[in-house]
N, C-alpha and C positions, 0 to 999 in steps of 0.2 A: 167408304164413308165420304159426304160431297160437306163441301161446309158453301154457305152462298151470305153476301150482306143487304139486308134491303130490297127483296123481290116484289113484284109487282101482287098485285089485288084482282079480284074482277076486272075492274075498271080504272079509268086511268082518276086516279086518286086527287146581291147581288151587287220687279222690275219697275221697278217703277219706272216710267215711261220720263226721261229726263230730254230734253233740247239740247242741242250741243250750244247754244246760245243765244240770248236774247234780240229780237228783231231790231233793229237801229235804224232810224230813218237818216236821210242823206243830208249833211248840212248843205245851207244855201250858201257858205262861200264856194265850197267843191262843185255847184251848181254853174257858179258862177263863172269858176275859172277853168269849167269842166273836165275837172279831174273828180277821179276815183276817191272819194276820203278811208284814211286809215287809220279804224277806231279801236281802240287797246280797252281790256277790260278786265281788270284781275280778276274782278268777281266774277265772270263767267268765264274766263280761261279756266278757272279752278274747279268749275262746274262740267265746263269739256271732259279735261281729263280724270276725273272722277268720273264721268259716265264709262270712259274709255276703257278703265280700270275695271268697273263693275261690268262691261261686257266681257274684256279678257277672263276676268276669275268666274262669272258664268259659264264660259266657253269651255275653261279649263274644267269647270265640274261636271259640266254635260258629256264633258268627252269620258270621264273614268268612269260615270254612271253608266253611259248608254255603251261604253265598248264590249266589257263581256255581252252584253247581250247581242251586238252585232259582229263580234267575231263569233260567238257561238251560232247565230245564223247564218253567218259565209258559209262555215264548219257543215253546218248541216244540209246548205243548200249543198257544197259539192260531195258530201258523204250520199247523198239521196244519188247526185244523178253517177257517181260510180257506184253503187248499189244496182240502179237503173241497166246501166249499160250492163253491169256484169250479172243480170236475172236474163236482162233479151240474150245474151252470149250462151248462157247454159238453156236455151227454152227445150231443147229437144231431150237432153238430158232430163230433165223435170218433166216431162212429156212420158220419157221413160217409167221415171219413179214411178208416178199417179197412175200410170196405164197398172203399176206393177199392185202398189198399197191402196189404190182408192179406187174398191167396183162403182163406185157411183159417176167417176172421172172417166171409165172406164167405159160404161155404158153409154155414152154421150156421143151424137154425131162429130162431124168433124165443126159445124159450125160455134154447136154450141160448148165444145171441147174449148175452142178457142177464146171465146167470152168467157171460160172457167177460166181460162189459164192467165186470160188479162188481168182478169179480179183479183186472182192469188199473187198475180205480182206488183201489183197495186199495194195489195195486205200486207203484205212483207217488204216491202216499200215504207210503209208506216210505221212500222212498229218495232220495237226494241227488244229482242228477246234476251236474256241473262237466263245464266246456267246455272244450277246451283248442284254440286257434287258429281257434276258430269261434264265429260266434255263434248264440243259443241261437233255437230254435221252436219254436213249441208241440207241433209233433208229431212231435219225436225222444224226448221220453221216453212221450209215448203207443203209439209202435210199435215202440221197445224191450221197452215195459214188453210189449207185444203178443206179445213173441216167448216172454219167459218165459211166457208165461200158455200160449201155442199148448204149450211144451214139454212144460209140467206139468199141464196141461189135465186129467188123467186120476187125478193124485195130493191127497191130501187139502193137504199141506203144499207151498206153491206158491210160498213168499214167498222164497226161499233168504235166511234171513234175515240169513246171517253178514255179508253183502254189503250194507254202508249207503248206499257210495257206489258211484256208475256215471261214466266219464269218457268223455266224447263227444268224440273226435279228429279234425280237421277231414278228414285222410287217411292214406294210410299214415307210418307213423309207424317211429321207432330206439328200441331200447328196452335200459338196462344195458349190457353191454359186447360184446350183437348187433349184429352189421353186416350183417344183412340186415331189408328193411322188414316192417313188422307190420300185418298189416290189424285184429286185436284180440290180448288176450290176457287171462287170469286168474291173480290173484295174492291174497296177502293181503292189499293193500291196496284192491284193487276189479276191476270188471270194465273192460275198456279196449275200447272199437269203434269204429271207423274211421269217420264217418258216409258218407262217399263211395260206400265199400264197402258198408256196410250199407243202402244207399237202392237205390242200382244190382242189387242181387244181390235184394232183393226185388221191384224191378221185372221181375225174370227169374225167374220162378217155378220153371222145367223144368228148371234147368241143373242141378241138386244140389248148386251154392254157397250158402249163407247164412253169412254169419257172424255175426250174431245169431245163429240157434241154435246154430252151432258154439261159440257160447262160452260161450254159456250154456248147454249140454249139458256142458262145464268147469265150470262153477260148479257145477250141482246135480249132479255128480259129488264137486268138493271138502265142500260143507257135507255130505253124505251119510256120507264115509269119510275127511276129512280134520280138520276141524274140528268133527264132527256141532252146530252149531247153526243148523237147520233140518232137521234130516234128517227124511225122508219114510221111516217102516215100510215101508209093502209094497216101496217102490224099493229101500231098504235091504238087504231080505231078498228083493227076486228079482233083484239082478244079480249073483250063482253062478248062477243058472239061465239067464239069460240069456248068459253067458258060457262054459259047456257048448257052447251052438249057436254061438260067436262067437268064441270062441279058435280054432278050427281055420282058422276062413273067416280070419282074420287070418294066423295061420301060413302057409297057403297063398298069399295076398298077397305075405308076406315074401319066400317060395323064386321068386317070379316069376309067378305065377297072376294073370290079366286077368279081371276082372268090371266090373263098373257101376259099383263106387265107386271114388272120386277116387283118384288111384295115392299120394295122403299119406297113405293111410291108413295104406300097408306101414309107414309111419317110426315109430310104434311103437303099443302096446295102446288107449290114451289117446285118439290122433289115429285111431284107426281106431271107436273110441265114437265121435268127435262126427263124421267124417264119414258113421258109418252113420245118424246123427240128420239130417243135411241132406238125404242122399239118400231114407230114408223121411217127411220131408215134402213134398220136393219132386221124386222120383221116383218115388210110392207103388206104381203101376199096373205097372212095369218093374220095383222091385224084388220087388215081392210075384211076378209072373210068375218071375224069374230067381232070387233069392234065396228063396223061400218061407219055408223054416225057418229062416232071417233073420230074415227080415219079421216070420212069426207070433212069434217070441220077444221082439221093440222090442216087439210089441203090448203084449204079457204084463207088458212089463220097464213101460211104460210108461202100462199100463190104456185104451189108444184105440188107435185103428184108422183114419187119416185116408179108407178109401178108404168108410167107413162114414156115416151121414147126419150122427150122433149124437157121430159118433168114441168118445166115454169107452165103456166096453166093462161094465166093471161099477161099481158104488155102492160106494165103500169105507166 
């Protein structure tokens, strides 16, 4: 069971400025006997330091306000680049992994291996993963991060960036005031994956389960038309067209109609996007045969073509 918040439609559907002291013009004896005159003035001596005052306890409130916030971004700038250095230090290890758990990583030249493997460590770079009832390794958020990259592989904008955090669940999970189990789900607060599920199901390439992609075809669905921070242009602007060829195949679902894809789909517009995303990565050959102008419309929606060397279709 996928739970999602908010997916998308057809179509795309916030001192006063004191003087330290009054100007004084020069008297004409000091003129006279060219000297410097020395004018005393209590009333604006008292005005000095009163301003002087009012700047100190300004300064002093600026600093307790604005300092968490910039030790937490010191904090974060050097946490990113030892993150940084320590993703380039393991790249060939992670090279390993994805060659081992991701045929899509797998099938990939060496160029375009490379531009996968940038983008994954970009993604994981960004994002905060928390563990809940499991503990953590090193390669859940490498083949997480794998999955968005496989999604978006084709779009310029890949980060879905509205999403900071990712929570990795040891198994199926209860979620709010559902009483039935969750293998993932997306919400405001982050992405939610099951890791059980999500290890097994990429172990089974053929079946047209993932739920990695499945929910992260939710996410860059949400930051696209719900939140738009990350939204991807051409994704943006070609799922109307994409959903021309796609409304119907789901309407017919609905009324009872048996095809390829997982029969969740029928339960509503939503669930039948992210399953047609698992079954066109992981049943590309059977859908493209049975669904054609299905198939060729993900391409379109999605600029790759898994059954292709290269996948990405054109250069945006």
């Amino acid at each position: 069971m996928y739970f999602h918040a908010c997916m998308p439609q057809d179509s795309t559907t916030l001192a006063t400025n004191l003087t330290d002291s009054a100007q004084l013009q020069d008297s004409i004896n000091a003129l006279l006997k060219n000297q410097t005159p020395v004018h005393t003035d209590p009333y604006n001596d008292a005005l000095s330091g009163q301003g002087e005052l009012l700047l100190i306890y300004f300064c002093v409130i600026m600093l307790v306000i604005l300092s968490p916030t910039v030790i937490n971004a010191i904090r974060f700038y050097f946490k990113k680049k030892q993150k940084t250095k320590e993703y380039e230090s393991n790249e060939v290890v992670f090279d390993n992994l994805l060659q081992h758990y991701n045929p899509y990583y797998k099938s990939l030249n060496a160029e375009y291996k490379s531009r996968f493997m940038k983008r994954v460590l970009q993604f994981m770079e960004a994002k905060d993963f928390k563990y809940i009832d499991i503990g953590q390794e090193d390669m859940m958020p490498l083949l997480i991060s794998s999955a968005a990259v496989q999604l978006t592989f084709g779009l310029n904008n890949f980060m879905l960036d509205y999403f900071k955090t990712i929570f990795v669940v040891r198994d199926n999970y209860t979620y709010g005031l559902y009483n039935v189990p969750f293998e993932g789900h997306v919400s405001e607060d982050g992405i939610y994956l099951s890791w059980s599920n999500f290890i097994r199901q990429y172990n089974d390439y053929t079946d047209g389960e993932n739920v990695g992609l499945h929910e992260l075809a939710h996410a860059l669905t949400y930051v696209n038309f719900t939140v738009d921070d990350g939204q991807d242009k051409w994704f943006h602007n070609e799922f109307l067209n994409f959903s021309k060829t796609a409304r119907p195949v789901f309407e017919r679902m609905k009324d009872g109609e048996d095809n390829l894809l997982n029969k969740y789909a029928a339960t509503n517009y939503n669930e039948f996007w992210a399953v047609c995303v698992e079954t066109f990565f992981e049943r590309a050959e059977t859908f493209r045969q049975q669904q054609p102008d299905l198939y060729f419309a993900l391409c379109k929606l999605l600029n790759q073509d898994p059954m292709t060397e290269n996948k990405i279709l054109n250069a945006l």
